[in-house]
C-alpha positions as CSV (number, residue, x, y, z in Angstrom):
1,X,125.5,175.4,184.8
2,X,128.7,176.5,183.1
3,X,129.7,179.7,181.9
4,X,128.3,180.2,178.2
5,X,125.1,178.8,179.1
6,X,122.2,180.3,177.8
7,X,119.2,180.7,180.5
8,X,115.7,181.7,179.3
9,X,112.9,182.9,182.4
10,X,109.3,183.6,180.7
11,X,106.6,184.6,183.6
12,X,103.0,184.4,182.0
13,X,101.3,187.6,182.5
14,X,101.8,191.3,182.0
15,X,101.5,192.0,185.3
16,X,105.3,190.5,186.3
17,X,108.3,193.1,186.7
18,X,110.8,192.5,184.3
19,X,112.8,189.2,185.5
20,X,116.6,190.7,186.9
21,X,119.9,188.9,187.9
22,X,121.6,189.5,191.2
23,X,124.6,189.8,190.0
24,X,124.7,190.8,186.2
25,X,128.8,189.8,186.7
26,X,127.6,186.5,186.6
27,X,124.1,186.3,185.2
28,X,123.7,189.0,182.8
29,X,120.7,190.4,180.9
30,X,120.8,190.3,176.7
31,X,117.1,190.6,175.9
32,X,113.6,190.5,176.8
33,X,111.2,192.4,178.5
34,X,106.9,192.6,178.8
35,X,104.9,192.2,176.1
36,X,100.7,192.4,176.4
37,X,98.6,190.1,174.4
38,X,96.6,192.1,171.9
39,X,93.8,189.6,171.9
40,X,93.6,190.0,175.6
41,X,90.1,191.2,177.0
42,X,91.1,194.6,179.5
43,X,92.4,193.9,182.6
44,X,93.0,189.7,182.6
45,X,96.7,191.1,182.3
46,X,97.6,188.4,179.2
47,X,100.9,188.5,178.2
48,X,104.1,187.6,179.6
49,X,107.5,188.9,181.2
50,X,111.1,187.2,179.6
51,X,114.3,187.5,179.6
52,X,117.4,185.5,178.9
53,X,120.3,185.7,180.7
54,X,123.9,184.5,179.6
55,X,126.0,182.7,182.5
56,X,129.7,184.5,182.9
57,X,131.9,182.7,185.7
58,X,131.6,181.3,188.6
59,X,128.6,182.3,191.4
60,X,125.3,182.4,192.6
61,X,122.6,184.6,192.0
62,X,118.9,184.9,192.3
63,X,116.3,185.9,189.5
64,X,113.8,187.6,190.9
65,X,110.3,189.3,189.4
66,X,107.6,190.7,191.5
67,X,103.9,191.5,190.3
68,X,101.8,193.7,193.5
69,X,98.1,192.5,190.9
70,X,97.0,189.3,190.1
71,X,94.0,190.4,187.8
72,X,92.6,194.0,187.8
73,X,92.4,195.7,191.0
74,X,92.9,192.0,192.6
75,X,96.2,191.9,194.7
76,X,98.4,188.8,194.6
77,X,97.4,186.2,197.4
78,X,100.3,185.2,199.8
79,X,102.9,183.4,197.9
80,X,101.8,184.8,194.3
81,X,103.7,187.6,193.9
82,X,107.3,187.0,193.7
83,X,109.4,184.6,191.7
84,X,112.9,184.1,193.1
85,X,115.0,181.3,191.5
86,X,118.7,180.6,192.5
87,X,121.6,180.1,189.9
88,X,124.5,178.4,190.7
89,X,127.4,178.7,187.7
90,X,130.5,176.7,188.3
């Protein structure tokens, strides 16, 4: 992507740590954050984890989120509980 470029990560559930850049010289944060459903019956974790990012110059950088529950008092199976993307901004 180019610099100027506007990148939006949304992870559904409330159980996601806020998504984070790398390398906020190149990828940096300008908004978001976890928000729970209200309708949400107790522990289904409804809600989601987002964040948008602004591309800066050149590089490449991972967003990452990790999440140790899939449901209440259920850990995450293998593979389910971390999100890593790679950027590239040229």
């Amino acid at each position: 992507m180019a610099p100027g470029t506007l990148v939006v990560v949304r992870l559904h559930g409330a159980y996601w740590s806020t998504p984070a850049s790398s390398n906020p010289r190149v990828l940096t944060p300008i908004g978001g954050g976890t928000s729970a459903s209200a309708t949400c019956p107790p522990g289904r974790g409804c809600g989601t984890s987002s964040v948008r990012f602004t591309a800066l110059r050149p590089g490449a950088v991972h967003i990452t989120a990790r999440r140790d529950s899939c449901g209440e008092a259920m850990r995450c199976p293998p593979g389910q509980g971390r999100y890593d993307v790679t950027v590239t901004v040229t």
